[in-house]
C-alpha positions as CSV (number, residue, x, y, z in Angstrom):
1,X,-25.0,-175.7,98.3
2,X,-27.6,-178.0,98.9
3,X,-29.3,-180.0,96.2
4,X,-33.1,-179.1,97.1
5,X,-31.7,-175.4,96.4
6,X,-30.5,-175.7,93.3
7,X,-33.9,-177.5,92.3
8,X,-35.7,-174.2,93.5
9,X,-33.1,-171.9,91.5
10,X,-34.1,-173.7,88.3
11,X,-37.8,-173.2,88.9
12,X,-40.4,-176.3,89.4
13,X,-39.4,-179.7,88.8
14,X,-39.9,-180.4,85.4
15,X,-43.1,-183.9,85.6
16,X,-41.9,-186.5,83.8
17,X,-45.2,-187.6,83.2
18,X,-46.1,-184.3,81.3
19,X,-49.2,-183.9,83.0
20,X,-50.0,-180.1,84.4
21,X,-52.5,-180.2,86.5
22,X,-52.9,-176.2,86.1
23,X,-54.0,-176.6,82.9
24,X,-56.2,-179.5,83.2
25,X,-58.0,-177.8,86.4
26,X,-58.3,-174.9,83.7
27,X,-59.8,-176.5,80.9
28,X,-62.4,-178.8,82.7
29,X,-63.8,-175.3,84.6
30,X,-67.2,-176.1,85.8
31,X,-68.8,-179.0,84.9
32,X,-72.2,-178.2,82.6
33,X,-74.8,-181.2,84.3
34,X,-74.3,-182.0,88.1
35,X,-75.8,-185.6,88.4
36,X,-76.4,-184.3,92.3
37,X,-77.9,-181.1,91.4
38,X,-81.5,-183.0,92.2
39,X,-80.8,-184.9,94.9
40,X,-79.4,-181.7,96.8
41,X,-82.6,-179.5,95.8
42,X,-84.5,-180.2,98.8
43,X,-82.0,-178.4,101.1
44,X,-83.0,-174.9,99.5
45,X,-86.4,-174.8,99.4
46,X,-89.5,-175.1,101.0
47,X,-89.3,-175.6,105.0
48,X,-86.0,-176.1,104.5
49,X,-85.3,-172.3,102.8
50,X,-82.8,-169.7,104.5
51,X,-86.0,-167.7,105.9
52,X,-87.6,-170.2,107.0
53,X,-84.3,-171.7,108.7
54,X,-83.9,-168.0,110.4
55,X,-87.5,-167.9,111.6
56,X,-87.2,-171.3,113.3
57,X,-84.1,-170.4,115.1
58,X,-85.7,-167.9,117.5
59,X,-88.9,-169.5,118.6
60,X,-91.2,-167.1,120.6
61,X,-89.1,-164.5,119.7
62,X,-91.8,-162.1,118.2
63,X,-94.3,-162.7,120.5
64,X,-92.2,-162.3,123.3
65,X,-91.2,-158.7,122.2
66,X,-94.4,-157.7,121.9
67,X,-95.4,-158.7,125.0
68,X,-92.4,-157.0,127.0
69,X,-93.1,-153.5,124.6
70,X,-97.0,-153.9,125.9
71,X,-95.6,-154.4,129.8
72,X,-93.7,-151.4,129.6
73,X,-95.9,-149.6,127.7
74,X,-98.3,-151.1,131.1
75,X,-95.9,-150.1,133.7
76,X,-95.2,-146.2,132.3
77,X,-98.5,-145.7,132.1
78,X,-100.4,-147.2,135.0
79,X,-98.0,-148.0,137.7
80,X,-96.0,-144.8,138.2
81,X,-94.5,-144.1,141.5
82,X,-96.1,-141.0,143.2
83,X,-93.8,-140.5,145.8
84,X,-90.7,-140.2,143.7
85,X,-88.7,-137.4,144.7
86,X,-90.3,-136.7,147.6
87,X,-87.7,-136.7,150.8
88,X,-88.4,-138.9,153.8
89,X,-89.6,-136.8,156.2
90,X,-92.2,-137.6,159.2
91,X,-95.3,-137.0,156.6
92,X,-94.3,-139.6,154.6
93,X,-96.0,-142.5,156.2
C-alpha cells in the first residue's frame, strides 16, 4: 500500500501547528466596519447607479423605436399598394 493512502484512511493530517483554519474562518464571519466601505460608495450611486448604467448602454435606443413604430404606422396607412393582387394582364399598364 502506498503511504499517501494510508494518510487518507486515517482522515486529514493531523496540523502540528494546531491551527484550523475552519474554525477561525468561522468565528471571524463578517467583519462589523469595512475601512473601504466609503471609498467604494461612489460606484453605486448617482450616475454611476445600475439604472442609469442600463440606460447608457443603449443610446438612441428609445427614440429610435419610436421613430420605426411611427414609420410603419406611416407606411400601413399611407403608402398601401393598390395593385396587390391584381394579375398581370394587358390592362395593367
Amino acid at each position: 500500500m502506498y503511504p499517501t493512502r494510508m494518510l487518507r484512511a486515517h482522515g486529514e493530517k493531523p496540523n502540528i501547528t494546531g491551527f484550523d483554519i475552519r474554525k477561525f474562518a468561522h468565528s471571524a464571519g463578517q467583519p462589523k466596519y469595512d475601512p473601504w466601505e466609503r471609498a467604494e460608495a461612489w460606484r453605486y450611486t448617482g450616475q454611476f447607479s445600475r439604472w442609469n448604467r442600463f440606460k447608457g448602454a443603449f443610446p438612441g435606443l428609445g427614440i429610435a423605436t419610436v421613430a420605426f413604430v411611427a414609420y410603419l404606422g406611416f407606411e400601413k396607412l399611407f403608402l398601401q399598394d393598390e395593385h396587390h393582387g391584381e394579375g398581370h394582364g394587358e390592362g395593367h399598364h
